[in-house]
Each structure stands twice: as C-alpha cells, then as structure tokens.
PDB file with SEQRES, HELIX, SHEET and CRYST1 records, atoms N, CA, C and O in Angstrom:
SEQRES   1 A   82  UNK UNK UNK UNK UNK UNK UNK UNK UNK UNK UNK UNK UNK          
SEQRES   2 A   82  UNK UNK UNK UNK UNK UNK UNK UNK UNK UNK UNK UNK UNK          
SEQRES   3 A   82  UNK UNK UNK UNK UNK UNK UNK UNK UNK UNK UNK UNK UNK          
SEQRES   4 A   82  UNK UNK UNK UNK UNK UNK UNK UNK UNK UNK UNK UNK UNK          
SEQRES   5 A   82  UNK UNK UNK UNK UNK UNK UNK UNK UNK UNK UNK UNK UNK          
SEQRES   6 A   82  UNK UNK UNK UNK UNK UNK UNK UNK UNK UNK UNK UNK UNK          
SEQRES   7 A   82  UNK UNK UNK UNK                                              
HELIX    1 AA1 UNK A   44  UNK A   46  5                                   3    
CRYST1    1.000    1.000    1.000  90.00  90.00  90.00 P 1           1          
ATOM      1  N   UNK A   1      29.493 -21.129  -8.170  1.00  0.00           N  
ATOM      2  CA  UNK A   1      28.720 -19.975  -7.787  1.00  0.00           C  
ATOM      3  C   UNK A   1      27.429 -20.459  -7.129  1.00  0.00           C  
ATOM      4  O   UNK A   1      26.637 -21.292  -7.572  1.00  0.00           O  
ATOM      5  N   UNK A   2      27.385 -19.942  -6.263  1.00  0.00           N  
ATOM      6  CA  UNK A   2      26.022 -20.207  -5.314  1.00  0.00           C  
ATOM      7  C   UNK A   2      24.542 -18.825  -5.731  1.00  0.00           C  
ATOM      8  O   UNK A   2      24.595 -17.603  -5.871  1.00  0.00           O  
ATOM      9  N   UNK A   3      23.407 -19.810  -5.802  1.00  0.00           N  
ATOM     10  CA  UNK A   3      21.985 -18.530  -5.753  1.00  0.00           C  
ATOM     11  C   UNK A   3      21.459 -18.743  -4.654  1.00  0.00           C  
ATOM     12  O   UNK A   3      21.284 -19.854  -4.154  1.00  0.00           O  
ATOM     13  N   UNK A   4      21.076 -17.379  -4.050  1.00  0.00           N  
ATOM     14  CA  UNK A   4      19.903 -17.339  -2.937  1.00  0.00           C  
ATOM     15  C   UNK A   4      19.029 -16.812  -3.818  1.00  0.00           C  
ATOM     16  O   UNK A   4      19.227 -16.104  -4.805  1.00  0.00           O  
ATOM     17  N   UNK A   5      17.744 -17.366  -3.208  1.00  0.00           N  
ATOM     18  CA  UNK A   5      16.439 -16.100  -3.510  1.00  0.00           C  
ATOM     19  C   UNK A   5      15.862 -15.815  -2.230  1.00  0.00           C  
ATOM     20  O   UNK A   5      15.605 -16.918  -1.746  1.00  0.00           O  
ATOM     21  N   UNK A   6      15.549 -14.984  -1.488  1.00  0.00           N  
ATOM     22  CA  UNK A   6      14.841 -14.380  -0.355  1.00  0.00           C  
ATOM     23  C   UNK A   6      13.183 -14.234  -0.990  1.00  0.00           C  
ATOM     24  O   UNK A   6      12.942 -13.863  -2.139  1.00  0.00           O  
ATOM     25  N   UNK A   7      12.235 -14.576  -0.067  1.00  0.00           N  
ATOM     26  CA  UNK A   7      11.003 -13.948  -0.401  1.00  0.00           C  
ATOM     27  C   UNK A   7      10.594 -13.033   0.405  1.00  0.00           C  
ATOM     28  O   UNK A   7      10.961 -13.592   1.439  1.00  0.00           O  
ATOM     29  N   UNK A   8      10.055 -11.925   0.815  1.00  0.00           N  
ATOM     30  CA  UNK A   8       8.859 -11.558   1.748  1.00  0.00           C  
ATOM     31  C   UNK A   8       7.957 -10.718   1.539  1.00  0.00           C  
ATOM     32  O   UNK A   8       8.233  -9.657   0.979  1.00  0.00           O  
ATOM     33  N   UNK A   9       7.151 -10.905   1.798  1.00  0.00           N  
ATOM     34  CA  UNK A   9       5.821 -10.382   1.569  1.00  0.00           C  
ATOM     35  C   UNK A   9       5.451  -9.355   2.536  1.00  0.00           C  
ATOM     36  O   UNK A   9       4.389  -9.691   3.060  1.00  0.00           O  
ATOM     37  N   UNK A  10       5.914  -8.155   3.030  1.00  0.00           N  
ATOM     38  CA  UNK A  10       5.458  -7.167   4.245  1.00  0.00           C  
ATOM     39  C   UNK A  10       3.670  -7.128   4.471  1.00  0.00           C  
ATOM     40  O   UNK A  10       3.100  -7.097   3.380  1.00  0.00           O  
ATOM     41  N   UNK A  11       3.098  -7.127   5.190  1.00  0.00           N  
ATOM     42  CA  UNK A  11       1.764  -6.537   5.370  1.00  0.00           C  
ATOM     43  C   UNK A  11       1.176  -5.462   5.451  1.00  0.00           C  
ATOM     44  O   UNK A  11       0.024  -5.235   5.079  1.00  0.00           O  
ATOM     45  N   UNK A  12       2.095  -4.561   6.053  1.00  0.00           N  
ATOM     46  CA  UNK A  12       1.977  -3.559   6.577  1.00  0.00           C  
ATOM     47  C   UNK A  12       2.591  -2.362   5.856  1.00  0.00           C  
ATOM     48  O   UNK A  12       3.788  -2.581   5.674  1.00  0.00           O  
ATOM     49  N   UNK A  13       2.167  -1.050   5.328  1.00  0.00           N  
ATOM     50  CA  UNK A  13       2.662  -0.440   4.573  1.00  0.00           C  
ATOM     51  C   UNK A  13       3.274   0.172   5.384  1.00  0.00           C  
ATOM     52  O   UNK A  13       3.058   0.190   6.596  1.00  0.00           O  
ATOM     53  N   UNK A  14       4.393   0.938   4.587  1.00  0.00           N  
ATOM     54  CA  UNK A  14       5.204   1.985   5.768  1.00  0.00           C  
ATOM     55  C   UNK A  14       6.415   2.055   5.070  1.00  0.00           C  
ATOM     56  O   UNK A  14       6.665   1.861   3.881  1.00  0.00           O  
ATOM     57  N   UNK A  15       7.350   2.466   6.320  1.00  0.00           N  
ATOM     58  CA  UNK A  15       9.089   2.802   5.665  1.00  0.00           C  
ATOM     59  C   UNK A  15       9.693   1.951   6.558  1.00  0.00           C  
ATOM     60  O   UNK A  15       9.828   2.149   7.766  1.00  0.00           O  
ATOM     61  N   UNK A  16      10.046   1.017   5.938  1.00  0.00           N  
ATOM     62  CA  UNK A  16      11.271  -0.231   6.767  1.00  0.00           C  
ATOM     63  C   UNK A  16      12.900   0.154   6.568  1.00  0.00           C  
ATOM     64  O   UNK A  16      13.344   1.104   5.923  1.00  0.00           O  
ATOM     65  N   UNK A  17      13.647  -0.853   7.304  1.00  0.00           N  
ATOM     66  CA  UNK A  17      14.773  -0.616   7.565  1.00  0.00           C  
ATOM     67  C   UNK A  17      15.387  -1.797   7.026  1.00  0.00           C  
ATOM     68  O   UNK A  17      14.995  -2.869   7.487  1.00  0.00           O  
ATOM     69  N   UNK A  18      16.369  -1.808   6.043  1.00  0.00           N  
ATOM     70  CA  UNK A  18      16.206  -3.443   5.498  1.00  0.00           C  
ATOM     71  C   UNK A  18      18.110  -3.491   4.819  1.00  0.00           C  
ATOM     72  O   UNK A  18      18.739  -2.725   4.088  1.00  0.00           O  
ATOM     73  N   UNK A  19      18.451  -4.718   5.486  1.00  0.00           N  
ATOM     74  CA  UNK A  19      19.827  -5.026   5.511  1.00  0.00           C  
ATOM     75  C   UNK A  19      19.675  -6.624   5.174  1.00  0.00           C  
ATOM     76  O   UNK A  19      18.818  -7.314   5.726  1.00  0.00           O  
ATOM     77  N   UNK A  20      20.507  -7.085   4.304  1.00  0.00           N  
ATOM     78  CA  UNK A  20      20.754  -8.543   3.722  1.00  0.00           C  
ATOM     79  C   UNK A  20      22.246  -8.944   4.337  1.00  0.00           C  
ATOM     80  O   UNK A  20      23.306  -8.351   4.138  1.00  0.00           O  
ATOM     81  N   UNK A  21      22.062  -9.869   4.968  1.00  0.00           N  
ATOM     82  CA  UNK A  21      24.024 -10.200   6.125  1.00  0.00           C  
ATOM     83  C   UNK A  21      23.688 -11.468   5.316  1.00  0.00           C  
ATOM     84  O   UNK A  21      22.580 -11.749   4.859  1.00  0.00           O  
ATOM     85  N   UNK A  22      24.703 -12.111   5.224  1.00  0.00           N  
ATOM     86  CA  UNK A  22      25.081 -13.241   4.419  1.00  0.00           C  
ATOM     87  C   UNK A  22      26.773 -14.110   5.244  1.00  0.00           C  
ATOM     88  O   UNK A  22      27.889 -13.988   4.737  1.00  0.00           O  
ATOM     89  N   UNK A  23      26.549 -14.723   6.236  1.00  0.00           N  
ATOM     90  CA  UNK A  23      27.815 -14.964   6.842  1.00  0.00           C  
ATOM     91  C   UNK A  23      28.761 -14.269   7.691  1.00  0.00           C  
ATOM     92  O   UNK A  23      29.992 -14.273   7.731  1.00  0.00           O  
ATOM     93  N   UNK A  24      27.746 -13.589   8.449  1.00  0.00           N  
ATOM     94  CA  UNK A  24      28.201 -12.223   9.323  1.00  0.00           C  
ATOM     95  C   UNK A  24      28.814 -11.104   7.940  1.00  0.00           C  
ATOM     96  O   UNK A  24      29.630 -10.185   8.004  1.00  0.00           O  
ATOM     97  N   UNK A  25      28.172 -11.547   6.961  1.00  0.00           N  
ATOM     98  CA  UNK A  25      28.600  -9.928   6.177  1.00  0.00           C  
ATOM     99  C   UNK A  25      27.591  -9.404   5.522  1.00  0.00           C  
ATOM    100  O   UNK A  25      26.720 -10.018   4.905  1.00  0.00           O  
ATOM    101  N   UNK A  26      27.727  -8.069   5.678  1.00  0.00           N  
ATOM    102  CA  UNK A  26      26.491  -7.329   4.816  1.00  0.00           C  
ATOM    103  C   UNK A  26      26.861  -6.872   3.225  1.00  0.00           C  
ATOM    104  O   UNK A  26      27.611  -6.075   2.663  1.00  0.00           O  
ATOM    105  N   UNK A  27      25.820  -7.923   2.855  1.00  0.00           N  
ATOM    106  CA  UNK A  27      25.613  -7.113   1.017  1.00  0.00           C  
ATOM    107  C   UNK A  27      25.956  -5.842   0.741  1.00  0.00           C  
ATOM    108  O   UNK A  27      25.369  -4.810   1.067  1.00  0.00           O  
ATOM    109  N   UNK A  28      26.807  -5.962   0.205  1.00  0.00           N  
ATOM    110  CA  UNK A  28      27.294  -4.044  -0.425  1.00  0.00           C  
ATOM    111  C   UNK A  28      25.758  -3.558  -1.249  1.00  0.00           C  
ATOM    112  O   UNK A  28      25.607  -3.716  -2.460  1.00  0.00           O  
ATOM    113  N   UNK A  29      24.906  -3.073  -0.523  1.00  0.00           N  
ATOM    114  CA  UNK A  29      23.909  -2.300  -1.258  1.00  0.00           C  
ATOM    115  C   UNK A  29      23.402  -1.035  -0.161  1.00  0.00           C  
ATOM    116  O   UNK A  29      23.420  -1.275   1.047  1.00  0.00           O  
ATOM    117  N   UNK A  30      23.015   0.136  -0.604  1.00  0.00           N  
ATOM    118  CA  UNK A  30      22.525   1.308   0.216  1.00  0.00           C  
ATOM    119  C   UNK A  30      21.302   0.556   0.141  1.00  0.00           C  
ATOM    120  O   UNK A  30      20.793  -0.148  -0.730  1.00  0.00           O  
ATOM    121  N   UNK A  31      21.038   0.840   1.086  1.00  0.00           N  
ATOM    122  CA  UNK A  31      19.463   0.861   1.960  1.00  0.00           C  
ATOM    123  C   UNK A  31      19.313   1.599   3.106  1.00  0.00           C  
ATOM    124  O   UNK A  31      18.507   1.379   4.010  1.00  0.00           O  
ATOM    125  N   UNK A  32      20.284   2.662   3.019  1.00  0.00           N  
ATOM    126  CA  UNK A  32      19.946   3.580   3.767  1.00  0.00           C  
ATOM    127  C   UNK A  32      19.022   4.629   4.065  1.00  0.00           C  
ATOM    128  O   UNK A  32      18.885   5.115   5.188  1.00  0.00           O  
ATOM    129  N   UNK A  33      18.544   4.889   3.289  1.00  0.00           N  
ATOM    130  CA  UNK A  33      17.129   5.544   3.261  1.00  0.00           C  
ATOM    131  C   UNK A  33      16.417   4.459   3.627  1.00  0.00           C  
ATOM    132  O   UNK A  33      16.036   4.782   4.752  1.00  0.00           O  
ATOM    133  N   UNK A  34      16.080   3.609   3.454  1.00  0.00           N  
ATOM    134  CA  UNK A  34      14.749   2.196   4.269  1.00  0.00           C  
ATOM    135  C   UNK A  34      14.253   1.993   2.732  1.00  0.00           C  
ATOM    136  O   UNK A  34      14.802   2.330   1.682  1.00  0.00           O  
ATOM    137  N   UNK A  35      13.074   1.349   2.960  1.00  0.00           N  
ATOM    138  CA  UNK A  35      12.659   0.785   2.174  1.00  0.00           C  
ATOM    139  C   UNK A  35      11.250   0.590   1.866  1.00  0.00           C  
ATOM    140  O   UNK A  35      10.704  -0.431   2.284  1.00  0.00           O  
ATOM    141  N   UNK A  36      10.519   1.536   1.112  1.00  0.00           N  
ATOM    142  CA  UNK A  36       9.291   2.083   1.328  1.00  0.00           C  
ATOM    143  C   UNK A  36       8.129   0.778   0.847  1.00  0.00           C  
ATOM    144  O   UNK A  36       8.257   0.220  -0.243  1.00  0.00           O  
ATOM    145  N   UNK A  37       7.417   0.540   1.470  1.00  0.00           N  
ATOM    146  CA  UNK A  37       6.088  -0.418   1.371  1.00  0.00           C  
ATOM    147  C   UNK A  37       5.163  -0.072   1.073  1.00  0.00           C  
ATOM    148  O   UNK A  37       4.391   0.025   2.027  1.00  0.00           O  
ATOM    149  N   UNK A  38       4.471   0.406  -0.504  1.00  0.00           N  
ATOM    150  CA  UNK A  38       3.505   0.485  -0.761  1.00  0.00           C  
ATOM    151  C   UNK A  38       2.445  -0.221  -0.288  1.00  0.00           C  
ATOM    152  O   UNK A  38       2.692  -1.291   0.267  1.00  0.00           O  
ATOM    153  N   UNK A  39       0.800   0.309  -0.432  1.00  0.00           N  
ATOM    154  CA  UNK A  39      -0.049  -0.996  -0.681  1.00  0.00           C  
ATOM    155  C   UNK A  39      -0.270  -1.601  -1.605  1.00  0.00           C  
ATOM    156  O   UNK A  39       0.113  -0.989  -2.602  1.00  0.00           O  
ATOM    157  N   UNK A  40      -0.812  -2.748  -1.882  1.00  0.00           N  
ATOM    158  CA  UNK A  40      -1.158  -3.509  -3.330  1.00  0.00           C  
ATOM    159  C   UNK A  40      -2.269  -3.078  -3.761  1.00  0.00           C  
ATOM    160  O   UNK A  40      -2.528  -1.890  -3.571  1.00  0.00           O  
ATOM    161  N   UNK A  41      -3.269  -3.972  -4.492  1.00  0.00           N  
ATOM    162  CA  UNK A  41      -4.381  -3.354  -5.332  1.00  0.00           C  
ATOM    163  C   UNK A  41      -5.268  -3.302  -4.502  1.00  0.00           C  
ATOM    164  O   UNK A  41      -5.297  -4.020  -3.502  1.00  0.00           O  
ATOM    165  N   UNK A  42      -6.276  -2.289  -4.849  1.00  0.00           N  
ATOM    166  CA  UNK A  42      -7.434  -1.991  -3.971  1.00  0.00           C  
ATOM    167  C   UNK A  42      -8.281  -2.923  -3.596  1.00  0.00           C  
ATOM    168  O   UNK A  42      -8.288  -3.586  -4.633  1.00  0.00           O  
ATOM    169  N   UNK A  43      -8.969  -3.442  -2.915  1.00  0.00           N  
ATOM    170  CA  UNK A  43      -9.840  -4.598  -2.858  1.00  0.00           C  
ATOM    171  C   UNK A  43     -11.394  -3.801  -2.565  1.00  0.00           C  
ATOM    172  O   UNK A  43     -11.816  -3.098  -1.647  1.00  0.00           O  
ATOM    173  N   UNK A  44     -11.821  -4.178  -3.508  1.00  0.00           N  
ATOM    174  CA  UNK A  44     -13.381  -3.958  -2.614  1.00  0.00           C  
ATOM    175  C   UNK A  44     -13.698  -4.108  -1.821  1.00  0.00           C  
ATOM    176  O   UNK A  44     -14.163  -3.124  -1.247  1.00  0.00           O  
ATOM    177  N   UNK A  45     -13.735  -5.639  -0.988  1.00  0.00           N  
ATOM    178  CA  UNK A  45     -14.034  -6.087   0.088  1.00  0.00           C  
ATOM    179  C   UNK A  45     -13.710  -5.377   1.082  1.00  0.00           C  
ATOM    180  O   UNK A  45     -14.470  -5.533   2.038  1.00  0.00           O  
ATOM    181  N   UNK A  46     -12.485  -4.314   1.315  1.00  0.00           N  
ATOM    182  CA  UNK A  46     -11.542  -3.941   2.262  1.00  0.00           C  
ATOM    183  C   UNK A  46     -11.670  -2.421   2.153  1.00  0.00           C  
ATOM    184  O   UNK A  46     -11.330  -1.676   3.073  1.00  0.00           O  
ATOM    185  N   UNK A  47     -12.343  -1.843   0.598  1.00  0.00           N  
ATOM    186  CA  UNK A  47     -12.512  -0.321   0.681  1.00  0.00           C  
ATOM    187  C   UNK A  47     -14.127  -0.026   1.173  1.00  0.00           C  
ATOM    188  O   UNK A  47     -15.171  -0.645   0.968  1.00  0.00           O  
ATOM    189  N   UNK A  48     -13.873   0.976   1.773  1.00  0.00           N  
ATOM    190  CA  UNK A  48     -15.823   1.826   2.375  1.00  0.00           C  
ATOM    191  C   UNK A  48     -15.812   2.762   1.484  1.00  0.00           C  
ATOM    192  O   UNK A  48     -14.792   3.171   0.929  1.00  0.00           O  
ATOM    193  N   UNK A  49     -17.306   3.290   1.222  1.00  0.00           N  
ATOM    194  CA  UNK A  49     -17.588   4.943   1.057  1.00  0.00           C  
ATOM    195  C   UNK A  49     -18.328   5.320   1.891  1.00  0.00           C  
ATOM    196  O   UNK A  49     -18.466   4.549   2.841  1.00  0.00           O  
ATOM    197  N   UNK A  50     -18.994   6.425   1.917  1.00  0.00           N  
ATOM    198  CA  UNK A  50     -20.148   7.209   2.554  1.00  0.00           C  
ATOM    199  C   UNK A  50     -21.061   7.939   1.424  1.00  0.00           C  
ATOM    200  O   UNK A  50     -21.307   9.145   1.441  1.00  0.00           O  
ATOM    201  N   UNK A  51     -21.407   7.262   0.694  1.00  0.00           N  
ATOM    202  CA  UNK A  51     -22.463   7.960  -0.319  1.00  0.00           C  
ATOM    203  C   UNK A  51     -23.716   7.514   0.509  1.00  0.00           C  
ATOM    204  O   UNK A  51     -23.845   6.953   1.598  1.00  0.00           O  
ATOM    205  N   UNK A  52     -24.746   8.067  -0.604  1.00  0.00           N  
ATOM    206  CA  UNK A  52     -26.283   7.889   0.754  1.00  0.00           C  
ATOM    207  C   UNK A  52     -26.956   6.664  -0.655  1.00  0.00           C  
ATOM    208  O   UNK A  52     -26.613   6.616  -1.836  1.00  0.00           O  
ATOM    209  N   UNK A  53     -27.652   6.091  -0.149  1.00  0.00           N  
ATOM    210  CA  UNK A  53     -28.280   5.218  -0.601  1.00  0.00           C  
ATOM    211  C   UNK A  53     -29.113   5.687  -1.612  1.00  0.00           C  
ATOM    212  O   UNK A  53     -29.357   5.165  -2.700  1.00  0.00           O  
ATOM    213  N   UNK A  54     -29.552   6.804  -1.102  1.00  0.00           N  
ATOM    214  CA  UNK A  54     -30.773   7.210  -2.185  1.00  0.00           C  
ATOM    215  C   UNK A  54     -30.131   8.417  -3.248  1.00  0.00           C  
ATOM    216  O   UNK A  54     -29.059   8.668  -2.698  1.00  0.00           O  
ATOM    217  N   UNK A  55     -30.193   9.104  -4.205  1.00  0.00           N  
ATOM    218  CA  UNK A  55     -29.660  10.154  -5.275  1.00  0.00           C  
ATOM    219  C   UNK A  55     -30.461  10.497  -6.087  1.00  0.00           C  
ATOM    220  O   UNK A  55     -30.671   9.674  -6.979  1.00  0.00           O  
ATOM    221  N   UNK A  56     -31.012  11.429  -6.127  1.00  0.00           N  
ATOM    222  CA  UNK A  56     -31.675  12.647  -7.315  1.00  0.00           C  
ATOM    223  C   UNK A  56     -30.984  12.506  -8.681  1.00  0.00           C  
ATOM    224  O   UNK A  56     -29.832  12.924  -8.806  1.00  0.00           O  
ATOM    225  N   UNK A  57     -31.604  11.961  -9.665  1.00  0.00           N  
ATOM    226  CA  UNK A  57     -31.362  12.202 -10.964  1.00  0.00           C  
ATOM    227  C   UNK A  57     -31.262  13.722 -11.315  1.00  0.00           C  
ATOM    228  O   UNK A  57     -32.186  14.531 -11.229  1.00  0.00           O  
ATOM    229  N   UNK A  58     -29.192  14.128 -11.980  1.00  0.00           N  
ATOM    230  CA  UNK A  58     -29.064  15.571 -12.160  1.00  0.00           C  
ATOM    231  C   UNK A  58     -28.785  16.305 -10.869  1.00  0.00           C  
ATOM    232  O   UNK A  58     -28.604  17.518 -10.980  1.00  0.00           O  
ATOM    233  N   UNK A  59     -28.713  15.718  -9.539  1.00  0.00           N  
ATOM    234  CA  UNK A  59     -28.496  16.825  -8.400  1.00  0.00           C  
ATOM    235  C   UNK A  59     -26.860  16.150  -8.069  1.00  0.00           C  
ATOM    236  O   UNK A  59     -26.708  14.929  -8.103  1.00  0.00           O  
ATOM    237  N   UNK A  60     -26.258  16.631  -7.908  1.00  0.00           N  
ATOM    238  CA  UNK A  60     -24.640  16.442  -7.905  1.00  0.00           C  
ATOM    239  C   UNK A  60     -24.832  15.644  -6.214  1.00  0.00           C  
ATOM    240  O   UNK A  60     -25.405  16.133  -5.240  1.00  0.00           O  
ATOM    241  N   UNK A  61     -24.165  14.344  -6.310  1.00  0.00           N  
ATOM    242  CA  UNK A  61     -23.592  13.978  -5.078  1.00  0.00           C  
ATOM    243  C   UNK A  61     -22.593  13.606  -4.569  1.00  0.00           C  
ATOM    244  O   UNK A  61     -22.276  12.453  -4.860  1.00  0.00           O  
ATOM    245  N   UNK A  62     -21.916  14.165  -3.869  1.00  0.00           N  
ATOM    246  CA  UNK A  62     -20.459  14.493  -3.291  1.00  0.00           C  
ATOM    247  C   UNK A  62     -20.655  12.860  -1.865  1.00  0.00           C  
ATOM    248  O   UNK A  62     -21.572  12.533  -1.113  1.00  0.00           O  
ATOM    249  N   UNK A  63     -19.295  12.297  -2.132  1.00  0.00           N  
ATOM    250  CA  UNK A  63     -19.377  10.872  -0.957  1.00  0.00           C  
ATOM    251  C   UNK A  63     -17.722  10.574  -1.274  1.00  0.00           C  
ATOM    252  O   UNK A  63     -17.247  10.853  -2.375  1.00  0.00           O  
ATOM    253  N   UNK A  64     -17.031  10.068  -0.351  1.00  0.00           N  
ATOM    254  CA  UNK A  64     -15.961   9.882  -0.109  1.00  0.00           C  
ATOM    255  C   UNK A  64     -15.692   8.371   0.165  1.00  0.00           C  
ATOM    256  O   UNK A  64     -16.214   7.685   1.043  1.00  0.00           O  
ATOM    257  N   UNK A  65     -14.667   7.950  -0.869  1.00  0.00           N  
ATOM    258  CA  UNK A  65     -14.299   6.543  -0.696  1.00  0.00           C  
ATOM    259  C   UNK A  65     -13.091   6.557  -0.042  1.00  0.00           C  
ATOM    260  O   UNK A  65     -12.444   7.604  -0.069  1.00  0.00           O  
ATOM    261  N   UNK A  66     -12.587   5.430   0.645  1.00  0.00           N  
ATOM    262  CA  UNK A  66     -11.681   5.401   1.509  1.00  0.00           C  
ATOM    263  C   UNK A  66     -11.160   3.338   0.589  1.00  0.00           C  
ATOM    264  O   UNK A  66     -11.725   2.245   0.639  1.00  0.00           O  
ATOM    265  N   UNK A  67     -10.010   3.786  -0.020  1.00  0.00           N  
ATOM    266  CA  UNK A  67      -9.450   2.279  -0.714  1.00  0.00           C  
ATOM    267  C   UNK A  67      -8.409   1.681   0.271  1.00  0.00           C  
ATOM    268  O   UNK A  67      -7.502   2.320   0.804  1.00  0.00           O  
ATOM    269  N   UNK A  68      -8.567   0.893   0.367  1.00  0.00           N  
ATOM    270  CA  UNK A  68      -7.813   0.191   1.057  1.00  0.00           C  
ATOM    271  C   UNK A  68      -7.117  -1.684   0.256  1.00  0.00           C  
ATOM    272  O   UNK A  68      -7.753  -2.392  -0.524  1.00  0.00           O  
ATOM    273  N   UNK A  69      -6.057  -1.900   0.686  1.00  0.00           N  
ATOM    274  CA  UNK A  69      -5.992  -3.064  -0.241  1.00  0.00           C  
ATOM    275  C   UNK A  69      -6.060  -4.570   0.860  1.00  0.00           C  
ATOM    276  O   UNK A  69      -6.267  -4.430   2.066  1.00  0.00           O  
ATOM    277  N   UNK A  70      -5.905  -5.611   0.384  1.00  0.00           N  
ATOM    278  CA  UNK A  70      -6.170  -6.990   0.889  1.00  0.00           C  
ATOM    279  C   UNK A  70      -5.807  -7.172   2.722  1.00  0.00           C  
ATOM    280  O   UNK A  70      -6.317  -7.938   3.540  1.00  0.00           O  
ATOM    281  N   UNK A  71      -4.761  -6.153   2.885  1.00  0.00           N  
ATOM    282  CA  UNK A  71      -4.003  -6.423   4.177  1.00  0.00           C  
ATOM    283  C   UNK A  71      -4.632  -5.098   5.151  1.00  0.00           C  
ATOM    284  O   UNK A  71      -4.311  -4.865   6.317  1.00  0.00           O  
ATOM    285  N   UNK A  72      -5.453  -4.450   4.446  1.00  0.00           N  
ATOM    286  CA  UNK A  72      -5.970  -3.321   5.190  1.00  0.00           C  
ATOM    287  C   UNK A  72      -5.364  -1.933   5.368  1.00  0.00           C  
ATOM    288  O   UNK A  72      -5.558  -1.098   6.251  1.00  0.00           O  
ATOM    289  N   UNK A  73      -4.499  -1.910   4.182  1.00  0.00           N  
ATOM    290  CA  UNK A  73      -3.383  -1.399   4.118  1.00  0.00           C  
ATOM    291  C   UNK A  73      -4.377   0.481   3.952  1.00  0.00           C  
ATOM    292  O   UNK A  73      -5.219   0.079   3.149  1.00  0.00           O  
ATOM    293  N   UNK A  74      -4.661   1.623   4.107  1.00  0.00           N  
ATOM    294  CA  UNK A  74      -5.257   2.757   3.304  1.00  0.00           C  
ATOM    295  C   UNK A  74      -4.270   3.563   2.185  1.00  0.00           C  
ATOM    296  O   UNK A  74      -3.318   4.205   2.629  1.00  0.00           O  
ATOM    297  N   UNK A  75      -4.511   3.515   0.755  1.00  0.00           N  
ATOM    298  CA  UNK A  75      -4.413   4.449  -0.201  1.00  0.00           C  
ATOM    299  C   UNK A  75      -3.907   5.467   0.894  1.00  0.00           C  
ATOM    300  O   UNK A  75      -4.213   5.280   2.072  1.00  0.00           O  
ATOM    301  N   UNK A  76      -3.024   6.701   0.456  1.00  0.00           N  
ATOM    302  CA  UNK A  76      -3.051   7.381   0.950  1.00  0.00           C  
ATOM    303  C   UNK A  76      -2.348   8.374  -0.482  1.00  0.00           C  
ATOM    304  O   UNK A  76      -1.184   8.475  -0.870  1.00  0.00           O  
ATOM    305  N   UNK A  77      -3.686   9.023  -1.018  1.00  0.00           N  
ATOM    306  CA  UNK A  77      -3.122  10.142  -2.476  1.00  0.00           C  
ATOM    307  C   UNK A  77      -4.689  10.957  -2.527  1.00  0.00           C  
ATOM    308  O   UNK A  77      -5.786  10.412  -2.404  1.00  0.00           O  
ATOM    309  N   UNK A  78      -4.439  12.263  -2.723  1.00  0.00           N  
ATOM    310  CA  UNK A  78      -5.228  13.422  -2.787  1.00  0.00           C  
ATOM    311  C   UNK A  78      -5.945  13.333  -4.400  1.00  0.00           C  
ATOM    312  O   UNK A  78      -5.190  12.947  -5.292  1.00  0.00           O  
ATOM    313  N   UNK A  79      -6.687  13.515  -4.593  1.00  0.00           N  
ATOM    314  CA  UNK A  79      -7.382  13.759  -5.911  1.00  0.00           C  
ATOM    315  C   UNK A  79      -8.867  14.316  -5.719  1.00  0.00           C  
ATOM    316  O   UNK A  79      -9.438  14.273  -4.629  1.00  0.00           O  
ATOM    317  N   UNK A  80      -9.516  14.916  -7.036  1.00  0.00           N  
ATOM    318  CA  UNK A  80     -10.569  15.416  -6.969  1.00  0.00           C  
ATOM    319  C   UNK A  80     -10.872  15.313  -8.543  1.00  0.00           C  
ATOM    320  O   UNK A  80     -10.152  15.690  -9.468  1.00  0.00           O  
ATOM    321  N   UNK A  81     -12.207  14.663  -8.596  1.00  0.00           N  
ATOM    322  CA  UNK A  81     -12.837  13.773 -10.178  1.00  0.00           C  
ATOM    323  C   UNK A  81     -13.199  15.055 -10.516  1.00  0.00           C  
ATOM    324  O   UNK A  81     -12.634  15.305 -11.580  1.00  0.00           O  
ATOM    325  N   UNK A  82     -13.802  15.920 -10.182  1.00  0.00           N  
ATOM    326  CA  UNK A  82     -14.365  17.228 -10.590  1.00  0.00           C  
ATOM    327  C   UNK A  82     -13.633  18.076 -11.323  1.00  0.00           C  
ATOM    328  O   UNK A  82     -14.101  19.162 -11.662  1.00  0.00           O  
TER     329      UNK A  82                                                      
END                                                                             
C-alpha cells in the first residue's frame, strides 16, 4: 500500500474548484460544490479601525474595525456588541 500526503496552503479566501487525479484518475470524492477558503486568525498587524483618538469618559463611541488575517484576507460576518 502506498501514502500520499498533499499540502497547500491557499492565500486567498474564496470558493475554489478542487479535484485530486492520481495517474490520469480522479479520486472518487464530491467536490462538486468547490471548496470554500476561509480566513485564518485575525492579525493585528493586518486589521484597521476608525475610532478617534481622543473619547469622553461615559459618552458612547461608535468606530468600526475592519479584521483581516496574515494574508490580507477581510472577516466577512455582521455583528453588533450593543
């Protein structure tokens, strides 16, 4: 019996199209729907906000972060802390 291991690492988030051929034959597996690419963990370095520098102790301030992970990849999920 023979092992492969395949690695890859995508960069880019999105919906791929992904087929394993092995000797002009393709692996019996559906991957017909594709093959969805999350991003990885958020990085600081790579996420912005827009808050203001300065803030009133007690006055509510509303600023929007934008996460992004190592490859520049953007979060993309709705929420509200409030």
């Amino acid at each position: 019996m023979v092992y492969f291991r395949v690695d890859y690492t995508p960069r880019v988030s999105g919906l791929y199209s992904a087929s394993i051929k092995i000797n002009d034959m393709y692996l019996w597996t559906d991957h017909s729907f594709g093959v969805m690419i999350d991003p990885t963990y958020a990085s600081a370095h790579h996420s912005t906000h827009n808050s203001n520098a300065v803030a009133v102790a007690g006055a509510e301030q509303l600023f929007d972060v934008v996460l992004r992970d190592r490859f520049d990849n953007r979060f993309s999920f709705n929420w509200d802390s409030r």
